[in-house]
ChimeraX commands (.cxc) that place a marker at each C-alpha (Angstrom):
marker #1 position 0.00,0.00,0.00 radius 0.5
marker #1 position 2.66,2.39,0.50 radius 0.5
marker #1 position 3.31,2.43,-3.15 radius 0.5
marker #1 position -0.17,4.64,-3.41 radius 0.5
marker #1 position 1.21,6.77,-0.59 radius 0.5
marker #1 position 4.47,7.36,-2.44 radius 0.5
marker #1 position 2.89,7.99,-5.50 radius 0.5
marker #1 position 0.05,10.08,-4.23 radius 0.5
marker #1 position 3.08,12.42,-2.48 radius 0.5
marker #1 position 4.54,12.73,-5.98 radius 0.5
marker #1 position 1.27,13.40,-7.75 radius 0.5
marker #1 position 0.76,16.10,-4.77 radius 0.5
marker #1 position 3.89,17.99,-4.75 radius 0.5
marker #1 position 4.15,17.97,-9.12 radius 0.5
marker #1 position 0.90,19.82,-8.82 radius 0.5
marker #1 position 1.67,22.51,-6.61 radius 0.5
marker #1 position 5.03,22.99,-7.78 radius 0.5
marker #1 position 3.54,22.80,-11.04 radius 0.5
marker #1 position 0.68,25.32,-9.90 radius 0.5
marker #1 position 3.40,27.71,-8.85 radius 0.5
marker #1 position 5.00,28.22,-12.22 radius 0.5
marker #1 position 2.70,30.47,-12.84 radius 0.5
marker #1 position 3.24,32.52,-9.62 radius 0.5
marker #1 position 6.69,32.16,-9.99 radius 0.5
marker #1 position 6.82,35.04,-12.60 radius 0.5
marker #1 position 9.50,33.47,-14.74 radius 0.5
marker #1 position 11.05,32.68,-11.48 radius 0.5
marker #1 position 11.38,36.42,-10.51 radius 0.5
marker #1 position 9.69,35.92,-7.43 radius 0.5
marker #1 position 11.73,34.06,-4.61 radius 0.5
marker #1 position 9.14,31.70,-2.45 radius 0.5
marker #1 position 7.44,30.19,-5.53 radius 0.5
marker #1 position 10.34,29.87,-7.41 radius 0.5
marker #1 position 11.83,28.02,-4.16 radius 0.5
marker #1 position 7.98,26.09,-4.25 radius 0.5
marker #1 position 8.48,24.99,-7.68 radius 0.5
marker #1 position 12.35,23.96,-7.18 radius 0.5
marker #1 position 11.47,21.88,-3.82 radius 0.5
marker #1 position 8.22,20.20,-4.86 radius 0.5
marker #1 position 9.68,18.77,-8.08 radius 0.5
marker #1 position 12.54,17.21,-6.00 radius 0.5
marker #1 position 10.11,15.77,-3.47 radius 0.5
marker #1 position 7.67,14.75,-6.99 radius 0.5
marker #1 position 10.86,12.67,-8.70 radius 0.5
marker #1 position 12.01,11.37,-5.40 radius 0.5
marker #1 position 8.42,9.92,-4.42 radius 0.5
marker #1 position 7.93,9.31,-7.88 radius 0.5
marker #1 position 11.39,6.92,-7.57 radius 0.5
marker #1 position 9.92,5.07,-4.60 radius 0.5
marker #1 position 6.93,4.18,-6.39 radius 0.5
marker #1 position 8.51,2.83,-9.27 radius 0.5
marker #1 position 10.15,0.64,-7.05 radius 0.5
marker #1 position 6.91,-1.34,-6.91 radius 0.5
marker #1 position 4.92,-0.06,-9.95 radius 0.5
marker #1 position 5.62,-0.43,-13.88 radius 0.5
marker #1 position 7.04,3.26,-15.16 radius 0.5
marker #1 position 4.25,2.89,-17.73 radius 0.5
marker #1 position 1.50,2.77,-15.12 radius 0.5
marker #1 position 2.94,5.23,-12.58 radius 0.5
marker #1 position 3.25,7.66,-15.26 radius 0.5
marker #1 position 0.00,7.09,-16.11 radius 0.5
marker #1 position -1.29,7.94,-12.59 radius 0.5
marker #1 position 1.02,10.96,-12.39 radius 0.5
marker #1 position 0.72,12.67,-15.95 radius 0.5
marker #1 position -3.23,11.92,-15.72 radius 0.5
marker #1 position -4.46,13.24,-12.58 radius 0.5
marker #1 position -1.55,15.77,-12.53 radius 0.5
marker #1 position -3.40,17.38,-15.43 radius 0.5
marker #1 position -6.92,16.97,-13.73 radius 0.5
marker #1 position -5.97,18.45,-10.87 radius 0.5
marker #1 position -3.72,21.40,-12.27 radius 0.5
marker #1 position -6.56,22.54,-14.06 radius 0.5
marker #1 position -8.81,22.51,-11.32 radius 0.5
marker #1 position -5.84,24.89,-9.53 radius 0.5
marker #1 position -6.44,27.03,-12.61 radius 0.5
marker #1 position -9.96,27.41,-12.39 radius 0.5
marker #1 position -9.97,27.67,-8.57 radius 0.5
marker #1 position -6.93,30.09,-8.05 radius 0.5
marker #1 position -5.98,31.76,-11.55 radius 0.5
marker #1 position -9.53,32.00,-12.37 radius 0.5
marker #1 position -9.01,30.18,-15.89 radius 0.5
marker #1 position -12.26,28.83,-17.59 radius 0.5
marker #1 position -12.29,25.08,-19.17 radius 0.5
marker #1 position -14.28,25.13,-22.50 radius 0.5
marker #1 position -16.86,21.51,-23.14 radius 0.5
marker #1 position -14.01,20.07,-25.36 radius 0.5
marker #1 position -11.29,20.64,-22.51 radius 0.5
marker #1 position -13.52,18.94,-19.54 radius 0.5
marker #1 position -14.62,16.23,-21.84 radius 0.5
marker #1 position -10.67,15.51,-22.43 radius 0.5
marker #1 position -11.01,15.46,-18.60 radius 0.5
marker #1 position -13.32,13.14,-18.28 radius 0.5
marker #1 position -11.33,10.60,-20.59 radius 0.5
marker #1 position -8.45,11.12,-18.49 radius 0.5
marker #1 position -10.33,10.16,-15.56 radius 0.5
marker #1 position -12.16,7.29,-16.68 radius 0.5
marker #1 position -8.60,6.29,-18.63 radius 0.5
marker #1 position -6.77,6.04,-14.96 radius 0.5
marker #1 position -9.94,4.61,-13.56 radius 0.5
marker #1 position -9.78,1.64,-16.06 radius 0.5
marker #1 position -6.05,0.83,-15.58 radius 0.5
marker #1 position -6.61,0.59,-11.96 radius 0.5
marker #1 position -9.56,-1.57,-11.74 radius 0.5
marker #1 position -9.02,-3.61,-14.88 radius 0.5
marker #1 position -5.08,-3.79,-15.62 radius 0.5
marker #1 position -2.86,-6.48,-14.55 radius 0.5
marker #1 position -0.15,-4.33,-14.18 radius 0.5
marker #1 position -1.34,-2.26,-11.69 radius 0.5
marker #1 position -0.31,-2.87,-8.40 radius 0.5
marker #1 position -3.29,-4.64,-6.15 radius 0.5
marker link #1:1,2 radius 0.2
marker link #1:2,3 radius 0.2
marker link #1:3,4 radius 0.2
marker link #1:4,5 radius 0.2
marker link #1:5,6 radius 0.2
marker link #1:6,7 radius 0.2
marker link #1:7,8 radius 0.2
marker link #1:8,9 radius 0.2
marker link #1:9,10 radius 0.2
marker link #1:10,11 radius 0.2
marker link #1:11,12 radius 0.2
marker link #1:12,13 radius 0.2
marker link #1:13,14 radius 0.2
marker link #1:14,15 radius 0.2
marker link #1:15,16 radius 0.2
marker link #1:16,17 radius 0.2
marker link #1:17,18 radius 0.2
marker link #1:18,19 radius 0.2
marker link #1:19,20 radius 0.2
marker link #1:20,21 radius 0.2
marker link #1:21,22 radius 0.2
marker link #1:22,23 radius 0.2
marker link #1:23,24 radius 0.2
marker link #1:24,25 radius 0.2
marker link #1:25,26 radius 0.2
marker link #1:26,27 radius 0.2
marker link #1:27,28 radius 0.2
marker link #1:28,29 radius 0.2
marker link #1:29,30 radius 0.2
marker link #1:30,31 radius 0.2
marker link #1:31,32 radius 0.2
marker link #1:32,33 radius 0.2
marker link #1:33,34 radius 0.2
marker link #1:34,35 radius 0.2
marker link #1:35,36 radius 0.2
marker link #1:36,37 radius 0.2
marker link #1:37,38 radius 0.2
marker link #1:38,39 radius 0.2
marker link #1:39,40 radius 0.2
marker link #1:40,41 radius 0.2
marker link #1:41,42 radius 0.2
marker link #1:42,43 radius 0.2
marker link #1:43,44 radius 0.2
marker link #1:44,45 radius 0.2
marker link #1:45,46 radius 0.2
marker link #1:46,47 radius 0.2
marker link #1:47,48 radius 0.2
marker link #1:48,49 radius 0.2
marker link #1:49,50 radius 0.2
marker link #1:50,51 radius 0.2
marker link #1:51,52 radius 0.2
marker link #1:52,53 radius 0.2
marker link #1:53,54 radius 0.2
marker link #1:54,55 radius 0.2
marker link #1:55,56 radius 0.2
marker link #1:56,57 radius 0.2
marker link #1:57,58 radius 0.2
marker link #1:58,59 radius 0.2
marker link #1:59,60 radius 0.2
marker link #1:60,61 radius 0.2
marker link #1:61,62 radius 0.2
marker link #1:62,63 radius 0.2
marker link #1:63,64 radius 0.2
marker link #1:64,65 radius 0.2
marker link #1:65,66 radius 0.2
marker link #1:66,67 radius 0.2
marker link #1:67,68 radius 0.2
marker link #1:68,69 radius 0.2
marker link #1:69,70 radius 0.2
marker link #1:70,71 radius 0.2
marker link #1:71,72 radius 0.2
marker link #1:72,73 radius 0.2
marker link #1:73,74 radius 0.2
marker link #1:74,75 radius 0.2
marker link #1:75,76 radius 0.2
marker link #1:76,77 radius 0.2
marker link #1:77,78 radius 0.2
marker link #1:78,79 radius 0.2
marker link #1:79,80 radius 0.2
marker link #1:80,81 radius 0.2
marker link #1:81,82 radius 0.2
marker link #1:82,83 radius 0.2
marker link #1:83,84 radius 0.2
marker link #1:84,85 radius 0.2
marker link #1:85,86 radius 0.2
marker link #1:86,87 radius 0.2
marker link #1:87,88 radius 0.2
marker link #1:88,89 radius 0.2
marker link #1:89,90 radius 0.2
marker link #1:90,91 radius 0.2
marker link #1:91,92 radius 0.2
marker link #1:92,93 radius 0.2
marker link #1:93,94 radius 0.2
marker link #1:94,95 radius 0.2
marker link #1:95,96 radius 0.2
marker link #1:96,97 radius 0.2
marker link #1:97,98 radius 0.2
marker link #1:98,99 radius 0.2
marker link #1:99,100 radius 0.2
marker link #1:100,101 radius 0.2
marker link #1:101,102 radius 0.2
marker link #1:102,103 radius 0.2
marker link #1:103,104 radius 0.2
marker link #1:104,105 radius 0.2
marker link #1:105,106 radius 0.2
marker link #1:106,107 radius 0.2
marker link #1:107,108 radius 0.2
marker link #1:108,109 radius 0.2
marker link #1:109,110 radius 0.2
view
């Protein structure tokens, strides 16, 4: 189980140093540039640890998909950006694509 944990660390801190990219200014501003520096150290090193029990393949997976989910939501809660019907549709596919690997792939760790 602590594969999840690991993973779910890495998913965390790739969003919000992710998320701070954009308050980073072009990294003229010190604490988010230092936000986006230490949480994708913390991402790769969790992500490391997972992959220690998970195929790359379906870690990626995990990470890239609900990175993007919840980046977006970020967006639309904090930068105020707007999703059109095609973008949360996309969404939607990404979420039902993880959703499949987990509960129907082999590879997945259960």
């Amino acid at each position: 189980m602590m594969v999840y944990v690991f993973l779910a660390i890495a998913i965390i801190a790739e969003v919000v140093a992710t998320s701070a990219l954009k308050a980073s200014q072009e990294f003229t501003r010190l604490w988010p540039s230092v936000t986006v520096v230490v949480g994708y150290a913390l991402a790769f090193y969790m992500l490391t640890l997972a992959l220690r029990d998970l195929p790359v393949g379906i870690a990626y997976a995990f990470w890239a998909g609900l990175g993007i989910v919840l980046v977006t939501l970020i967006g639309v809660v904090v930068y105020g950006e707007k999703p059109d019907l095609p973008a949360i549709l996309g969404l939607g596919m990404i979420i039902a694509g993880v959703a499949i690997i987990q509960v129907f792939s082999r590879m997945s760790a259960h």
